[in-house]
N, C-alpha and C positions, 0 to 999 in steps of 0.2 A: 125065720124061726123066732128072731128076736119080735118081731111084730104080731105074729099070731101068739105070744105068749102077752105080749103088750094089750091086745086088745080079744082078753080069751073073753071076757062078758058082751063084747058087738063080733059078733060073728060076721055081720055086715062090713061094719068098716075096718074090719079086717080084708078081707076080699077085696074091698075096693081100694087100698093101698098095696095089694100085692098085685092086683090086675095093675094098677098104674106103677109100680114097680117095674112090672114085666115089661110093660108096655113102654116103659120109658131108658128102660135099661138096653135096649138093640141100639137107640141113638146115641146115647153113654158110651156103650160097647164098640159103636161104629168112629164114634169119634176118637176113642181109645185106640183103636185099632188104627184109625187112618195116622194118629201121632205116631204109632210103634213105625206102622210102614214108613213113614217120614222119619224119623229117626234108623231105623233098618237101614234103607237106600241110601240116606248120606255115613253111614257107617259103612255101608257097602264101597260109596262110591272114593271116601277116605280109603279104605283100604285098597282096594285098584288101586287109586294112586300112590300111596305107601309103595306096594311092591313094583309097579312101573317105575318107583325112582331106584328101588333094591336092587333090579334087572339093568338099570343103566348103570348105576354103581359096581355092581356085577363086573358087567364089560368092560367096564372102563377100567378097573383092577385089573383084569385079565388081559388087559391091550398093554397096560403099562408092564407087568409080570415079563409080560413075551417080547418087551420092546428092543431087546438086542435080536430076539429072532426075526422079528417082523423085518430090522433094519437089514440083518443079514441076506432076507427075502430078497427085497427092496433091490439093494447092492450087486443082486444077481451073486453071488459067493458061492465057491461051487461046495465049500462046506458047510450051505446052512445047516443041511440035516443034524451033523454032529452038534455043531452050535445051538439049534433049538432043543437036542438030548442034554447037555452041559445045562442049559438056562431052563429045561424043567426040572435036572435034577437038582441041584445046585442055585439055583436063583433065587431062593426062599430063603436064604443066607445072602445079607449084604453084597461082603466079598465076590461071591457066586456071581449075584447077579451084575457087581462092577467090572470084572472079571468078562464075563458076556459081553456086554453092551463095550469092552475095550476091545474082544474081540474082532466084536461087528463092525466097527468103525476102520479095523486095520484093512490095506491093500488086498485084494483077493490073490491069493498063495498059487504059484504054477500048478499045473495039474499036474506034472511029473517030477516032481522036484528030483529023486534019485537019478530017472533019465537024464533027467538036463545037467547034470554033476557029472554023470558018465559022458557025454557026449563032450559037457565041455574040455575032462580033462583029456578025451582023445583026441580033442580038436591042437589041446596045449602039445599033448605031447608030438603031434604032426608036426608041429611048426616050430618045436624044437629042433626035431630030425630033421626037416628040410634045412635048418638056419644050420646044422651042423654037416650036413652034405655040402650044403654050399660053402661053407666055411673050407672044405674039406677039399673039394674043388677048385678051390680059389690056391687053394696050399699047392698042391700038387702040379698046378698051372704053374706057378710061381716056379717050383725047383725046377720044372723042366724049360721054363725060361731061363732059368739061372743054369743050366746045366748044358744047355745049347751056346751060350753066349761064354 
């Protein structure tokens, strides 16, 4: 525009600055474009890596998060289940999550705990009775030694 108004009295060399304009402008335009796409690609290719490092940040958060469950796994614990419900709900809190991770580290718990309390104290109270049978036995051996003699 600004050129056909430049050159309104040569109508000639007007034309022949816009053909070479045109003419010139697809190599302008292509080299313009080859820089975008080269600038494009390594923005593109920054970015991939940007979020490929986000993704490993990601997990690696999310490993440490769960690391008293993971250990509980680990440990074979026959209460991980609860332990990894405690350290999702609860883990996002310090405490929570020191609380967990002490968890995971303690001995794995009987599977019966009530059972084995019952059992043992019937086991106690057996071997009271016998010790008092035999106590008892032993007595009545005695006076009837003592009552024969």
């Amino acid at each position: 525009m600004i050129i056909l108004m430049h050159d309104r009295l040569n109508p000639l060399a007007s034309s022949r600055r816009l053909a070479q304009y045109f003419l010139n402008a697809p190599a302008a335009q292509t080299k313009h474009s080859r820089d975008n796409h080269c600038m494009h690609r390594a923005s593109e290719l920054f970015m991939t890596r940007n979020m490929l490092v986000q993704i490993i940040a990601a997990v690696f958060a999310l490993a440490l998060y769960f690391l008293p469950a993971i250990l509980a796994d680990r440990r074979q614990r026959h209460d991980a289940l609860t332990l990894a419900l405690f350290n999702a709900c609860l883990g996002w809190t310090v405490l929570g999550w020191l609380l967990a991770l002490y968890w995971s580290l303690q001995p794995n718990p009987p599977k019966n705990l009530a059972g084995e309390v019952v059992q043992t104290r019937k086991i106690m109270r057996m071997r009271a009775f016998s010790s008092a049978l035999m106590l008892r036995v032993h007595n009545r051996a005695s006076v009837r030694d003592d009552a024969e003699n």
